[in-house]
Backbone as JSON, one array per atom type, in Angstrom:
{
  "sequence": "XXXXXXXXXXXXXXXXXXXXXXXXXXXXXXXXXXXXXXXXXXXXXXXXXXXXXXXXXXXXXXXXXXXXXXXXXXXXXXXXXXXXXXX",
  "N": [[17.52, -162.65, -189.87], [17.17, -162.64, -192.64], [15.04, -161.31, -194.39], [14.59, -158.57, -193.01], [17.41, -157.65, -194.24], [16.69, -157.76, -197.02], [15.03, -155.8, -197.91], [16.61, -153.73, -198.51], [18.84, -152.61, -201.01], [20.77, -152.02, -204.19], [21.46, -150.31, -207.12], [22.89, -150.6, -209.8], [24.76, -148.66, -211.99], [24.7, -150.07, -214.73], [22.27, -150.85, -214.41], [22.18, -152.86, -213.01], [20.22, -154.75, -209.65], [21.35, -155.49, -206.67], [19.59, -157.21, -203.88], [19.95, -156.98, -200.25], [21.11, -159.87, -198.05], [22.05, -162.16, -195.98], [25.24, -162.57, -194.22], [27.37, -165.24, -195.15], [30.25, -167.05, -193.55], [33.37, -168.71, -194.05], [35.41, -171.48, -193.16], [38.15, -172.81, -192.19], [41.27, -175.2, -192.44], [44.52, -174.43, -192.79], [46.71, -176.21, -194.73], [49.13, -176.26, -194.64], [49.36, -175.53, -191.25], [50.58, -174.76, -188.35], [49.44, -175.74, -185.81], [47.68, -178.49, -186.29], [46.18, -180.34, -184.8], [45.0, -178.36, -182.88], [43.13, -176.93, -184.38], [41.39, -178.24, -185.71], [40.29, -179.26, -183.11], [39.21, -176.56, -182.65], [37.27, -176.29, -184.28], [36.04, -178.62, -183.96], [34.72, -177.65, -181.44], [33.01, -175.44, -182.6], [31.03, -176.8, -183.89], [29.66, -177.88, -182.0], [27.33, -178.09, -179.02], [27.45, -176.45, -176.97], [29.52, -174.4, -178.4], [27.86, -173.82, -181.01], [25.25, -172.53, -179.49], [26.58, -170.42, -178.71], [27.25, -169.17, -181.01], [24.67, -168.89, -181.96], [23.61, -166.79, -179.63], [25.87, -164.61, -180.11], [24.14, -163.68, -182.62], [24.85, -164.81, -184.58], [23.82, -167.11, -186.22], [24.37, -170.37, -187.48], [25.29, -172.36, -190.26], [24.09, -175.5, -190.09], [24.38, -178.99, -190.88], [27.69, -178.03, -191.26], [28.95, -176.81, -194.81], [30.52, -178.13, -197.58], [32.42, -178.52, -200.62], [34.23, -180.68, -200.84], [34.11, -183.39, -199.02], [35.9, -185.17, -198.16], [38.57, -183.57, -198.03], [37.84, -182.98, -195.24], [38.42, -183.05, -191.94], [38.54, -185.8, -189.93], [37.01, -186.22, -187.26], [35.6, -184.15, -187.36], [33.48, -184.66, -189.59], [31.04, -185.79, -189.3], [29.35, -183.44, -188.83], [29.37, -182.07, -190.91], [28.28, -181.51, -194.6], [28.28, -182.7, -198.11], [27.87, -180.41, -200.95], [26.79, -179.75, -204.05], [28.64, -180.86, -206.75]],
  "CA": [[17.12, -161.31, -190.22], [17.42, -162.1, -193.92], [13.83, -160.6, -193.7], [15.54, -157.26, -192.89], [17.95, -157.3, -195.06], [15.91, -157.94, -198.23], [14.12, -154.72, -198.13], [17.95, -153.06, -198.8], [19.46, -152.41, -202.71], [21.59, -151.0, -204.72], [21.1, -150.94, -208.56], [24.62, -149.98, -210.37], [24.97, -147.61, -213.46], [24.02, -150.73, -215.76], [20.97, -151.32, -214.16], [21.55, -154.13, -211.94], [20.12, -154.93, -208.83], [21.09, -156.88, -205.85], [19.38, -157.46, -202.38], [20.54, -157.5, -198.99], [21.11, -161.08, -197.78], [22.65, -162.57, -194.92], [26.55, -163.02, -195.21], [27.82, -166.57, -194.94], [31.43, -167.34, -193.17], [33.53, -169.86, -194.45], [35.92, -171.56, -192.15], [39.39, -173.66, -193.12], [42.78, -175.01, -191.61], [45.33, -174.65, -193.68], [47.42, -177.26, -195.02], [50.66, -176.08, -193.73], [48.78, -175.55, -190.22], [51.17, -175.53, -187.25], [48.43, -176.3, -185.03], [46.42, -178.71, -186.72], [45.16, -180.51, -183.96], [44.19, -177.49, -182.04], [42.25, -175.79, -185.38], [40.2, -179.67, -185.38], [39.51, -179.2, -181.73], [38.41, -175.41, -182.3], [35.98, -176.21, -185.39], [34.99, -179.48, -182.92], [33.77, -176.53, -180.35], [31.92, -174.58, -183.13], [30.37, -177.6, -183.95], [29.17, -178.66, -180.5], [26.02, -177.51, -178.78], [27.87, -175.37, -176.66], [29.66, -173.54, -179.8], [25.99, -173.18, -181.73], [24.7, -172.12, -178.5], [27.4, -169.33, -178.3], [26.88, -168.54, -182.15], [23.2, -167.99, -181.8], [23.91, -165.69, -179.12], [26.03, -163.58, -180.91], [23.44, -163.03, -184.04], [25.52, -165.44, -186.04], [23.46, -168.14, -186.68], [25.43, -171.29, -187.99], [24.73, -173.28, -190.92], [24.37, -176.54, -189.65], [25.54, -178.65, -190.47], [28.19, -177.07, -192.75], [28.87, -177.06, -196.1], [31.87, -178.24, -198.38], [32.33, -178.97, -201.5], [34.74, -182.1, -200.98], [34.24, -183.92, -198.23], [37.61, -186.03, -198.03], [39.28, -182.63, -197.16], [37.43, -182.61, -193.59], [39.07, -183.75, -190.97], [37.33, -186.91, -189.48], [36.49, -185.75, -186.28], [33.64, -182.93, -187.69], [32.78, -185.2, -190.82], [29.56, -185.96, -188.97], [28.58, -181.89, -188.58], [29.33, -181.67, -192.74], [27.49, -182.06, -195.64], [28.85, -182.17, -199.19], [27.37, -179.87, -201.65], [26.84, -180.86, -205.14], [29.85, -180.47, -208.1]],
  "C": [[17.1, -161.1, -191.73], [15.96, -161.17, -194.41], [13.72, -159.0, -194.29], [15.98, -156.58, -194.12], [17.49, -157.14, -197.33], [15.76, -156.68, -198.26], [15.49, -153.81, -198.29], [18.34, -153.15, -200.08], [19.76, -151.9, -202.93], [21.14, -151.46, -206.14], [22.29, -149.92, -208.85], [24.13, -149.67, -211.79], [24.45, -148.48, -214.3], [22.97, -151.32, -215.37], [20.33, -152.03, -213.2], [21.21, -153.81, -210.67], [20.64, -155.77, -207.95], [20.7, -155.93, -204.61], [20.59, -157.49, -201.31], [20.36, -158.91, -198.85], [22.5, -161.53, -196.63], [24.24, -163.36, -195.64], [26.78, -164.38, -194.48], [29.59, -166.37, -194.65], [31.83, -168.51, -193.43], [35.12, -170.06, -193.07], [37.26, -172.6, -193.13], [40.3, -174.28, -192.18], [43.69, -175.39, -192.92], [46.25, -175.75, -193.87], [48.73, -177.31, -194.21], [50.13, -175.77, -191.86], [49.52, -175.79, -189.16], [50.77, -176.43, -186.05], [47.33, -177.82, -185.28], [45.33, -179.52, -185.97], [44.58, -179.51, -183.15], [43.34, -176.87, -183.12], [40.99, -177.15, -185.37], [39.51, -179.7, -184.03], [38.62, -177.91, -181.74], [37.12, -175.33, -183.33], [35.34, -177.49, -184.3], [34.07, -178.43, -181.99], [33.09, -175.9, -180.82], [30.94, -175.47, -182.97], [29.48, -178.44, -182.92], [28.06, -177.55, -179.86], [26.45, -176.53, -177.8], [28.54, -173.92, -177.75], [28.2, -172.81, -180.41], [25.35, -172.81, -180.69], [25.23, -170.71, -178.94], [26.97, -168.74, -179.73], [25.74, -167.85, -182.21], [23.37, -166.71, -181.17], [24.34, -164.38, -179.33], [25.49, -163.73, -181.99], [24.44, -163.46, -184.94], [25.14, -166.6, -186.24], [24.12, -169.12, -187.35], [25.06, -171.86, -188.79], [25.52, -174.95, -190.14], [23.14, -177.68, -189.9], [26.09, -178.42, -191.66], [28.29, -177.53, -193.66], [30.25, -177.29, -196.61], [31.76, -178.89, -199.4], [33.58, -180.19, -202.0], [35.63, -182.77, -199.84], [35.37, -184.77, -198.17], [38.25, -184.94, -197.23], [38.54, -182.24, -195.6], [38.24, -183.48, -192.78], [38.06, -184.96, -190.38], [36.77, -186.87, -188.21], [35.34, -184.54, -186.15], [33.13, -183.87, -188.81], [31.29, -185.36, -190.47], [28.7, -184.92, -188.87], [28.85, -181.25, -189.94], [28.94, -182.1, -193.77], [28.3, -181.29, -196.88], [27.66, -181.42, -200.07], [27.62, -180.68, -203.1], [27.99, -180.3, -205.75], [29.26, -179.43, -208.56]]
}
């Protein structure tokens, strides 16, 4: 719908403008993580064609596949559904 949202703006007291644009969700497991195999199994289920199924559905389209800016910190069980971004 970024589409949509384009045709939306605000311009602030000094002038500027920005657009509407589709918001992006970022996802994590924390280091200290009590769970951390169950947070690897629940990003495995985003990542799976049932997950992106379910995303579409709810009007949250997924980037896929995701984004990070340093691949080492992925767990090795999604590494194949992530792409590094540049420095």
């Amino acid at each position: 719908m970024s589409n949509i949202y384009a045709t939306v703006n605000i311009t602030l007291d000094d002038g500027t403008t920005f657009f509407g644009e589709p918001i992006l969700y970022g996802l994590t497991i924390p280091k200290n993580a009590e769970e951390y195999e169950l947070a690897t199994e629940f990003l495995r289920l985003l990542f799976s064609d049932v997950g992106m199924k379910i995303l579409y559905e709810l009007g949250q389209p997924p980037v896929n596949p995701g984004i990070t800016n340093d691949i080492q910190k992925v767990p090795l069980s999604i590494k194949d559904n992530v792409t590094q971004t540049s420095p």
